[in-house]
N, C-alpha and C positions, 0 to 999 in steps of 0.2 A: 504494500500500500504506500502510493506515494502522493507527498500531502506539499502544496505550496502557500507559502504568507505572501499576500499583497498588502502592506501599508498605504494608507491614504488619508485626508484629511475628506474626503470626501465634500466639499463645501460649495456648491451639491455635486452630487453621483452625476454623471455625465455620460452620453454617450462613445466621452475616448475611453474613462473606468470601464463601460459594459464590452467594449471590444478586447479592454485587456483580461478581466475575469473572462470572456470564451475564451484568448489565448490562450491563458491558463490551463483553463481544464479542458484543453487538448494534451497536455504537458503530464498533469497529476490528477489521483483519481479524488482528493477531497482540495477544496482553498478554503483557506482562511484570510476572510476580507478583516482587515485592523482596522477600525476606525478609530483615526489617531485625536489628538489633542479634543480628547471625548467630556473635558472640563469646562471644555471655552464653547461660548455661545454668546448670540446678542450681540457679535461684534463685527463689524466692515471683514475681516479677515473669514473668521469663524460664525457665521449669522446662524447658524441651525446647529438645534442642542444634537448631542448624540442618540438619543432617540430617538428622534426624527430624519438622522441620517440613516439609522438603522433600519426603519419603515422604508424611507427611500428606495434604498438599497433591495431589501426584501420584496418590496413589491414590484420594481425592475425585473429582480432575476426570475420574478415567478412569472411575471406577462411573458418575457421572452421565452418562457417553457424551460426555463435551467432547472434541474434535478436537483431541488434545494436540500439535503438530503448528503450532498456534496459538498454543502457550503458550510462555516461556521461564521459569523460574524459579532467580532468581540470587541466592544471601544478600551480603548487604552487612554490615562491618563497621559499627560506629558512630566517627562522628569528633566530637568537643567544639566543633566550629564549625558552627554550624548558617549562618551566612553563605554559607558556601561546601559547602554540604549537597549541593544540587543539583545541581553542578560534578562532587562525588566522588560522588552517584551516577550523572552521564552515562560516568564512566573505567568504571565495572563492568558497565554495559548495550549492549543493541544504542542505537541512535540509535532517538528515541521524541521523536509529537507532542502527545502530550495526556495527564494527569497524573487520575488518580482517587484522589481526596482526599478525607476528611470532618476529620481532623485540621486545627485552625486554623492552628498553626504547619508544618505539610507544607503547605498551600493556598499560606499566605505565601511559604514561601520558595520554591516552584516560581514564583508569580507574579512576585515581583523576580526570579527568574532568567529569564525573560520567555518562560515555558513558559505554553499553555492548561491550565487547573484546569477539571475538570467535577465536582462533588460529587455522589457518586451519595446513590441515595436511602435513608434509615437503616434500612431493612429491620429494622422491630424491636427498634431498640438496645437496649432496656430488656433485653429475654429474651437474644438474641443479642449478647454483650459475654466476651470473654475474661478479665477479670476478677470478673466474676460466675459463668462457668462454672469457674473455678480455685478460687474457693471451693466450691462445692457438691463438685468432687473432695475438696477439705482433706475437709471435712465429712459426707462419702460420701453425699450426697444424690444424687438423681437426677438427672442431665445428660446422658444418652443421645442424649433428644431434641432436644440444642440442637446436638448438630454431627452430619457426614456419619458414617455408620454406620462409614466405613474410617477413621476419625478413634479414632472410639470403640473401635474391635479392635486396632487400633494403638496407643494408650496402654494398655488394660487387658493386651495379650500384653507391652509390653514395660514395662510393672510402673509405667509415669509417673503414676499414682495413689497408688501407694505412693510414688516419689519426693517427688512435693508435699507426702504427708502427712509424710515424714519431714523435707524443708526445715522445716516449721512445727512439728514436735518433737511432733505427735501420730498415732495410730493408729484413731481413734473408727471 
């Protein structure tokens, strides 16, 4: 049984995440999605609590038909030592052999923790990037089409469009 961790902050789940969870599990038979910095919420960076990334998420992989069953998804706090990052994310996960990372410093330090790094492939970073689609919400521009349709009825029913806009003190 071979199992991989994909770290994310998830902020929100996006249509480049759902390409890379399939990569994945063409690779291994279970993922473990991290939903990282699962403390922070309410904020321009981090605007959705970890439970609501984790519904996200969930209800993504079940519309697209992913065998959830497959999947673990576990939020992780954030800890100020990134040396020992690794470490405290093996205390919160099942036991996993291989790491999906495009982050340089997440590649690094799973590799000095002497874990296999696969870097999937950037499916589009430019369009697909959670920081790009955070502004188009601020902005009310269109971002529909950048993540899973249950992504999008799930911020718009629980108002996380208006949150973002009210984090950055606008309503446009």
């Amino acid at each position: 049984m071979l199992r991989g961790l994909y770290p994310g902050r998830f902020q929100p789940f996006h249509l480049g995440h759902l390409n890379v969870v399939k990569w994945g599990l063409e690779k291994v038979d279970e993922l473990i999605i991290l939903v990282g910095s699962a403390q922070e919420s309410h904020t321009l960076s981090n605007p959705f609590t970890a439970g609501e990334r984790i519904e996200m998420i969930r209800n993504s992989l079940r519309d697209e038909g992913i065998d959830l069953s497959r999947i673990f998804i576990i939020p992780i706090p954030d800890i100020l030592m990134n040396s020992v990052w690794a470490y405290h994310v093996s205390t919160y996960t099942p036991k996993f052999d291989v790491v999906f990372a495009r982050n340089p410093l997440v590649v690094r330090i799973f590799k000095e923790a002497g874990y296999k790094v696969e870097v999937p492939p950037p499916f589009n970073r430019e369009k697909y990037n959670s920081t790009y689609i955070r502004r188009l919400i601020i902005l009310n521009e269109n971002w529909s089409e950048l993540v899973p349709k249950a992504v999008y009825d799930f911020i718009i029913k629980n108002k996380g469009d208006q949150r973002l806009r009210e984090i950055v003190g606008t309503d446009k």
